[in-house]
C-alpha positions as CSV (number, residue, x, y, z in Angstrom):
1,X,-31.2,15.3,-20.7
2,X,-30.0,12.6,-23.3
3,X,-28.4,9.2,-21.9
4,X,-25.6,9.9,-23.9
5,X,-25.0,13.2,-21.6
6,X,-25.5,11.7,-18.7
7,X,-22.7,9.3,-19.3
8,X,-20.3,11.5,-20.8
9,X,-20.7,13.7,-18.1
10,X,-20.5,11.0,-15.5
11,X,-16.6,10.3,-16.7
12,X,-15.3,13.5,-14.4
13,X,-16.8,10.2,-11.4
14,X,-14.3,8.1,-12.6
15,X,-12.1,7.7,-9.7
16,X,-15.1,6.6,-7.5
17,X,-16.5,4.1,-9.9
18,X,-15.9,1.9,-6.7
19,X,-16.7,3.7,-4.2
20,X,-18.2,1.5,-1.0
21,X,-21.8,1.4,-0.4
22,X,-21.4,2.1,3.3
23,X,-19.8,5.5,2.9
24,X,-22.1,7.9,2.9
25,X,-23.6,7.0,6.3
26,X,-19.8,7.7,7.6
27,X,-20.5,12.0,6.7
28,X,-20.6,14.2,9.3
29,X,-19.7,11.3,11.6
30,X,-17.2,12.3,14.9
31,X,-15.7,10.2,17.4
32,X,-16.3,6.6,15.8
33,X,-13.9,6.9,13.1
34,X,-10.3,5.5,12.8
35,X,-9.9,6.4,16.4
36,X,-11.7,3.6,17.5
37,X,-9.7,0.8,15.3
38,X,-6.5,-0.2,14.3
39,X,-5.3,1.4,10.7
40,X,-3.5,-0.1,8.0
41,X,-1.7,1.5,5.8
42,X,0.0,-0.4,2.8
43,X,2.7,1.0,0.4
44,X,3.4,-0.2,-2.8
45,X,6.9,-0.3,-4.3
46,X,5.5,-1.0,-8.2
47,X,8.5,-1.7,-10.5
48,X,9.9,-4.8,-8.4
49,X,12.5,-3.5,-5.7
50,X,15.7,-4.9,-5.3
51,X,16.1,-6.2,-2.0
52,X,19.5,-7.3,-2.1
53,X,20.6,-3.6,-2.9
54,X,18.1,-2.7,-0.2
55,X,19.2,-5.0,2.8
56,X,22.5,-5.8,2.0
57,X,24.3,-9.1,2.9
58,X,27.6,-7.3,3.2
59,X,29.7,-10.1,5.0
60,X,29.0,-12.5,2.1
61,X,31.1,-13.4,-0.9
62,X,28.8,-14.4,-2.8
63,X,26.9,-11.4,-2.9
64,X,30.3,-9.4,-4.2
65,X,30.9,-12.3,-6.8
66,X,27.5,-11.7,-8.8
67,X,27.6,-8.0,-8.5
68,X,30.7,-7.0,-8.9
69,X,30.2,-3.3,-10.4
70,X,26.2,-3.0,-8.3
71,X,27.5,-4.0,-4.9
72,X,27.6,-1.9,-2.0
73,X,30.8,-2.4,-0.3
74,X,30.7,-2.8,3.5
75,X,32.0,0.3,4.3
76,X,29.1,1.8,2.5
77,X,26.3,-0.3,4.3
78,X,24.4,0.9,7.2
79,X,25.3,-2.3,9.7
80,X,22.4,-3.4,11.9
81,X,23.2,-7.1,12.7
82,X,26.7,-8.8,12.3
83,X,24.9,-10.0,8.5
84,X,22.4,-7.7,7.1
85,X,22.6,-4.1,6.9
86,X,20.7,-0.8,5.2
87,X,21.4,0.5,1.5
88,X,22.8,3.7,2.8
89,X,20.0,5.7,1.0
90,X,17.5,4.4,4.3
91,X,19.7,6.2,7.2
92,X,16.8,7.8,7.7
93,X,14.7,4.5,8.9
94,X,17.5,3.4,11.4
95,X,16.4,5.2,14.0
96,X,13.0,3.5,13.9
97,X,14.8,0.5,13.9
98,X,17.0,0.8,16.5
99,X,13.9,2.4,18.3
100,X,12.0,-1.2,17.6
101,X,9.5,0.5,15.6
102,X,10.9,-1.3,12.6
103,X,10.5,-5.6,11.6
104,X,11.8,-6.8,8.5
105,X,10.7,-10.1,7.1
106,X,13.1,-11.4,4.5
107,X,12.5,-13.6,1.4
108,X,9.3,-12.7,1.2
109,X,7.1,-14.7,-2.0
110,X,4.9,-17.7,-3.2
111,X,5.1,-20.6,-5.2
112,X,5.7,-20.9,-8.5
113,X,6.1,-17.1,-9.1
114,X,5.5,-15.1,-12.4
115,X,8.2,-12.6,-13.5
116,X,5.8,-10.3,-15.2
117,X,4.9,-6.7,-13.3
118,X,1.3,-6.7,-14.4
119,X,0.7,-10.8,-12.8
120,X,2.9,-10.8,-10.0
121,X,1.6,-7.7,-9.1
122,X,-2.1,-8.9,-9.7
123,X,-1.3,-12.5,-7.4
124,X,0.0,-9.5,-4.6
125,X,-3.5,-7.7,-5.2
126,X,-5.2,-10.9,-5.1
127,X,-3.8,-13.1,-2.6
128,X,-4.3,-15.6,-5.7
129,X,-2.3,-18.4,-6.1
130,X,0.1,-17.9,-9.5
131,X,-2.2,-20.0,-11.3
132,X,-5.3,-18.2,-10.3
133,X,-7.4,-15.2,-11.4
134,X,-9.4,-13.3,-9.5
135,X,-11.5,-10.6,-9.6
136,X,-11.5,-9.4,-6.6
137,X,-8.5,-8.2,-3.8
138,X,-7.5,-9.1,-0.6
139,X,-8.4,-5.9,0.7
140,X,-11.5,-5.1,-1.4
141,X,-12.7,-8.9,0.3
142,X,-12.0,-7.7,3.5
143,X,-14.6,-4.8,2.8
144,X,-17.2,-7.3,1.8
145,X,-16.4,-9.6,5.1
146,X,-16.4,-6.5,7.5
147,X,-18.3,-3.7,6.8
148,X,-21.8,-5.0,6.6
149,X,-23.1,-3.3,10.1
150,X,-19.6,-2.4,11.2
151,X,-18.6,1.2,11.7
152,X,-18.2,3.6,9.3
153,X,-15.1,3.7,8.3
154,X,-13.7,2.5,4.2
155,X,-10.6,2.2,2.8
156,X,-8.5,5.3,0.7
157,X,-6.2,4.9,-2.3
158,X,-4.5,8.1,-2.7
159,X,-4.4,7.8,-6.4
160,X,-6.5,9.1,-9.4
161,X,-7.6,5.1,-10.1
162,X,-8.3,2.3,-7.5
163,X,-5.5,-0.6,-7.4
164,X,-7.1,-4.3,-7.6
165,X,-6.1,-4.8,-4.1
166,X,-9.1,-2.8,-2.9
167,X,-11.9,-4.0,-5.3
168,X,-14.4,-6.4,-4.0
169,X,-17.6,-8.0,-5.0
170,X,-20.3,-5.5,-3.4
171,X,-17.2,-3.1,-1.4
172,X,-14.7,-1.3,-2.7
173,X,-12.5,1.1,-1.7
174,X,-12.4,4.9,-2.3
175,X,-9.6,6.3,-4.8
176,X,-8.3,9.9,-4.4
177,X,-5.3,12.1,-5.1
178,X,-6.1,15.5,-3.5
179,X,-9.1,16.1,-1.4
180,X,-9.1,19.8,-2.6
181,X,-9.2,18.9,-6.9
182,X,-11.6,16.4,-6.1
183,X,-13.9,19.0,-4.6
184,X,-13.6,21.3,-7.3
185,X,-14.3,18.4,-10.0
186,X,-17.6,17.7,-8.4
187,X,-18.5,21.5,-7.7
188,X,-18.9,22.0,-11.0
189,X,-22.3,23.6,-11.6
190,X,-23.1,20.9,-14.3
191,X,-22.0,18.3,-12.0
192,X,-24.6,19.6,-9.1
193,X,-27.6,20.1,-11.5
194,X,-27.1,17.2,-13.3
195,X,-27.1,15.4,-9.7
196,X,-30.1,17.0,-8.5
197,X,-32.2,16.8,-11.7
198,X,-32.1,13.6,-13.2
199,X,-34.9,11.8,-13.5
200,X,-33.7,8.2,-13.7
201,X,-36.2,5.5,-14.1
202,X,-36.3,1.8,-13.0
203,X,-35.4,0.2,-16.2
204,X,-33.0,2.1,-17.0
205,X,-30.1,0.3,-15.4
206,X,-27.0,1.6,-16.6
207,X,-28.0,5.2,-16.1
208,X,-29.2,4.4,-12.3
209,X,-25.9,2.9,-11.8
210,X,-24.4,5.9,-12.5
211,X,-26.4,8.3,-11.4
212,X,-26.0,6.7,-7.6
213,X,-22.4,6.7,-8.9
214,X,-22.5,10.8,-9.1
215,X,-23.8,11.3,-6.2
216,X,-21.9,9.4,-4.6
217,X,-19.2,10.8,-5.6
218,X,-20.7,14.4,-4.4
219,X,-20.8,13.1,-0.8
220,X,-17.2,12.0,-0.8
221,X,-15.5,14.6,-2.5
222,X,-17.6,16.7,0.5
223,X,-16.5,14.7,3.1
224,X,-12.8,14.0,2.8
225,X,-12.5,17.7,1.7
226,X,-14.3,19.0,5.1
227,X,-11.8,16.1,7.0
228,X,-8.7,17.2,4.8
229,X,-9.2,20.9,6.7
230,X,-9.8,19.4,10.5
231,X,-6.1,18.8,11.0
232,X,-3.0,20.1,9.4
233,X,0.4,19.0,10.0
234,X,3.3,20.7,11.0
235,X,6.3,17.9,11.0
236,X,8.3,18.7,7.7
237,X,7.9,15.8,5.2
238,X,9.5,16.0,1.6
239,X,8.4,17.6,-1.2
240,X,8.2,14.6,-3.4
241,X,4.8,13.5,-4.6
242,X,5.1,10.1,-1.8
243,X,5.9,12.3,1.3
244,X,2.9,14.9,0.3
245,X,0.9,11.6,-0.2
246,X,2.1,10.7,3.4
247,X,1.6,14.0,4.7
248,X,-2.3,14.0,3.4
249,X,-2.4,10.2,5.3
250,X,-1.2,11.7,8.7
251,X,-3.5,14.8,8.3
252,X,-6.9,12.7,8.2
253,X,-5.6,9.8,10.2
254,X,-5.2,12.7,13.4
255,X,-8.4,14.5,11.8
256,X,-10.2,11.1,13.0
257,X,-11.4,10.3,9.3
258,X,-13.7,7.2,8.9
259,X,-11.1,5.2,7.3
260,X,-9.3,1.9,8.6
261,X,-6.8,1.2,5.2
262,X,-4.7,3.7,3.6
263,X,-2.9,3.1,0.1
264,X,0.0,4.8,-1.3
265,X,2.4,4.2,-4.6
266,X,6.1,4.8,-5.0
267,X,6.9,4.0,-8.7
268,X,10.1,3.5,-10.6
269,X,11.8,0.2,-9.2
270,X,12.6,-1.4,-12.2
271,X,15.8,-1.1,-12.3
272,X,17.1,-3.1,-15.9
273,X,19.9,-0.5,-16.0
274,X,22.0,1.9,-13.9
275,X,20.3,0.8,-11.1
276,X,22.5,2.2,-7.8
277,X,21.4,6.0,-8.5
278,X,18.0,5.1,-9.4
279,X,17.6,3.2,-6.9
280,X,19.0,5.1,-3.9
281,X,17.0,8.3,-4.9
282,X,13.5,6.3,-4.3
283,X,15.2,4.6,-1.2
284,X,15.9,8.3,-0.3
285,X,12.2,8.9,-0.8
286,X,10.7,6.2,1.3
287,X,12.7,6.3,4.2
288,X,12.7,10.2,4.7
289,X,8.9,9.9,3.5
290,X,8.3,7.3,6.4
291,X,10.5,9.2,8.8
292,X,8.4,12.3,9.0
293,X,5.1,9.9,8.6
294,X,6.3,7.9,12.0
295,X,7.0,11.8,13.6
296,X,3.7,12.8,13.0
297,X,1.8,9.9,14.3
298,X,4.2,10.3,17.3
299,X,3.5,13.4,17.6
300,X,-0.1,13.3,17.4
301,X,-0.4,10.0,19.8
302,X,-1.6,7.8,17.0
303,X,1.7,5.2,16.1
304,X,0.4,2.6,18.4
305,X,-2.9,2.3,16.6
306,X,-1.3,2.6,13.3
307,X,0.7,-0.6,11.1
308,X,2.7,0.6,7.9
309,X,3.5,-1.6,5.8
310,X,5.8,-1.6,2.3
311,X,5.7,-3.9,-0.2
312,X,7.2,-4.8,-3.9
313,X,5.7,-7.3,-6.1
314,X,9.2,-9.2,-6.9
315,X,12.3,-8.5,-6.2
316,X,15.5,-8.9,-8.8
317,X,17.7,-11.5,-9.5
318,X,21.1,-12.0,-7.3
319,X,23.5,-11.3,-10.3
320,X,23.3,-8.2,-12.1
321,X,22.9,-7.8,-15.6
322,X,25.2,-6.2,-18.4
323,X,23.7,-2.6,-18.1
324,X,24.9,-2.0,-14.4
325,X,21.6,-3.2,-13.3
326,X,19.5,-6.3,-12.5
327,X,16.5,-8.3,-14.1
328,X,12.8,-9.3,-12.4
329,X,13.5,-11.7,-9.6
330,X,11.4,-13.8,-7.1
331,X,11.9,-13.3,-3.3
332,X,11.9,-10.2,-1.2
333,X,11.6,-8.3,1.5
334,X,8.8,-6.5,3.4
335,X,9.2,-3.7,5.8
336,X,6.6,-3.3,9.1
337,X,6.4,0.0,10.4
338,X,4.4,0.6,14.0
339,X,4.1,1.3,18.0
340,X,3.2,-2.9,18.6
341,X,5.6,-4.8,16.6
342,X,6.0,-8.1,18.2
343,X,9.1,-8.9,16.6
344,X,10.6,-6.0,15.9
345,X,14.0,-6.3,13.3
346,X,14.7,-9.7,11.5
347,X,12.0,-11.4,11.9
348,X,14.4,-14.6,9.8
349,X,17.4,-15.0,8.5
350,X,18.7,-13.4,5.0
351,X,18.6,-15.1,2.0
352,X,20.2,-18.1,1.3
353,X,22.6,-17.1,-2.0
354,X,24.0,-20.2,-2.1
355,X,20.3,-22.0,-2.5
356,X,18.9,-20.7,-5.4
357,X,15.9,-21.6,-7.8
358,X,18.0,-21.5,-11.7
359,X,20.2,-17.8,-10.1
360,X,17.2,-16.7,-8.2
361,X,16.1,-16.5,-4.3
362,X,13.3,-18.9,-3.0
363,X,10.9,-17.6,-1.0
364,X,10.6,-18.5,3.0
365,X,7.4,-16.7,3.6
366,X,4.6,-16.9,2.0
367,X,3.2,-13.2,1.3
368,X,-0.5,-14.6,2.4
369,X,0.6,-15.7,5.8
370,X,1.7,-11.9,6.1
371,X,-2.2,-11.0,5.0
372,X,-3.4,-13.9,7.1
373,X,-1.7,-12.2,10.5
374,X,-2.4,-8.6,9.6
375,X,-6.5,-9.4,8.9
376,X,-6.8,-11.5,11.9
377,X,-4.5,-9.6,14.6
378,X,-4.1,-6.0,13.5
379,X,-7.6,-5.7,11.6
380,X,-10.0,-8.1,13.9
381,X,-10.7,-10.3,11.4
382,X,-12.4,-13.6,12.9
383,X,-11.9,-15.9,9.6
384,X,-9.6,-14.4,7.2
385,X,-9.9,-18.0,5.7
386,X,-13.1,-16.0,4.2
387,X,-11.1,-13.9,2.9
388,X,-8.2,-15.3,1.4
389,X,-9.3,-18.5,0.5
390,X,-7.7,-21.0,2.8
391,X,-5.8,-21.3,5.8
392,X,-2.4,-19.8,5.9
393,X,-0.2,-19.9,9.3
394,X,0.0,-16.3,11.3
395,X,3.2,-14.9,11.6
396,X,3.5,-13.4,14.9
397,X,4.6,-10.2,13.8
398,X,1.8,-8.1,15.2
């Protein structure tokens, strides 16, 4: 077979062009899976959500004066303290709050931030500093601290194409939208020969590369396939794309999968214009999404062992522009979903609207000392300083 075959056909591997070194020896391996560890799973809000629309200062003035036609009025808001309350699109996450399985940190950010998606979002993946590039994300480090003699577990994007966030230097993680397609792609016949029949010599590199690449990729698609079948749920989530997402998460989290970290996306939060609607309907999505995810975990005996948590990489600015909608901001806030929350609703205080950085929020928290606390008390961790550069101060959240 020609090289330029063997590279053509090793395209239809693309979504495990990263896959971790350690997880083949995880197949056909019961018992010592996610089971025996605490999972993460992170959710990314991509579009920069607007967390003034999302939890709502509805007692202050200034709030109504810079939005006059995009703020919610009190009797709107879903009131959880005598200050903050819910965009009324999350009713469905105040029973986990008011069941303490809910911690919101406010003002989330870093200094000096970047108003572009594509950086902001890379300093997020990175754990960077706003004036730093790296190659290399927070999670994707973690894999390269951890999982040299550890258990066999990795971490999961469920996407067709890995986020930065879980790309390391020898480890990264695994990205997959649908166990079932995945299986298929690799079943091809010219797939398996091709895997079984290439000679591939030393000196050729590149080929070797992928060729391990391939199969690889063979093993995986086998494995989460034969764990997407163990377990499968019957709490009712959504039929949007994220609560299907959230639904395949639950089924291999109870199906004991080998996986510590979960990824999933919710697009669409940049909101430049008609932004109550738009935003609402994702609101919608993630709260009854997370609803039926807490349910199943619940259900199945696994919320205490699992941390959710959602994310955006900027939030907007406090007034709202001329299109009924507002512009990329700095600040905002995170949600913590789980069965051991420490500090379960505020964790601080609101935003300060009447202290702002030229019409934007400054941030009170910095979004590593979030990392910093969930590496070294949720994922066991002993030096996340390894991980994320320098020392940042734990939070106490978890």
């Amino acid at each position: 077979m020609k090289r330029r075959d063997f590279l053509k056909a090793s395209a239809l591997a693309s979504t495990s062009l990263l896959v971790p070194s350690f997880l083949p020896a995880a197949f056909g391996v019961r018992g010592s899976g996610s089971r025996s560890g605490k999972i993460l799973v992170a959710i990314q809000l991509s579009g920069g959500n607007d967390g003034l629309n999302t939890i709502i200062p509805y007692r202050n003035d200034v709030y109504y004066q810079s939005r006059p036609s995009l703020a919610l009025s009190a009797s709107e808001v879903l009131p959880v303290s005598d200050e903050l309350g819910f965009n009324p699109a999350l009713q469905a996450l105040q029973p986990l709050y008011d069941e303490g399985l809910l911690s919101i940190i406010n003002s989330v950010g870093y200094p000096n931030p970047d108003r572009s998606h594509f950086r902001s979002m890379d300093i997020w993946h990175t754990a960077s500093n706003s004036d730093e590039y790296l190659n290399t994300g927070w999670l994707g480090r973690y894999l390269d601290s951890e999982c040299t003699g550890c258990q066999p577990y990795h971490a999961l994007e469920l996407d067709d194409s890995l986020s930065l966030a879980l790309k390391g230097r020898e480890r990264s993680g695994f990205a997959m939208s649908d166990a079932r397609k995945l299986k298929r792609t690799t079943d091809n016949r010219f797939l398996q020969a091709l895997g079984k029949n290439v000679p591939v010599h030393e000196h050729e590199e590149p080929a070797a590369y992928l060729y391990k690449i391939m199969v690889d990729t063979q093993s995986s698609a086998d494995y989460l396939f034969e764990q997407s079948k163990v377990h499968q749920s019957r709490v009712p989530y959504p039929m949007t794309t994220f609560g299907q997402d959230l639904k395949k998460v639950a089924e291999l989290i109870t199906a004991d999968t080998a996986t510590r970290v979960y990824y999933v996306n919710l697009t669409g939060f940049d909101t430049h214009a008609n932004q109550k609607n738009r935003q609402g309907r994702l609101l919608k999505q993630l709260a009854e999404g997370l609803q039926a995810f807490v349910t199943d975990l619940k259900q199945n005996g696994l919320l205490e062992d699992t941390l959710i948590m959602a994310f955006s990489e900027f939030g907007r600015r406090v007034k709202q522009n001329a299109s009924n909608g507002t512009d990329h901001g700095t600040a905002n806030n995170v949600f913590l979903l789980g069965g051991q929350l420490k500090r379960p609703g505020f964790y601080n205080q609101g935003p300060n609207l009447l202290d702002l950085d030229e019409g934007d929020l400054k941030y009170q928290v910095d979004f590593r000392s979030l990392y910093a606390t969930l590496l070294e008390q949720w994922l066991d961790v002993e030096s996340p300083k390894e991980i994320l550069g320098r020392v940042f101060a734990g939070l106490g959240v978890v």
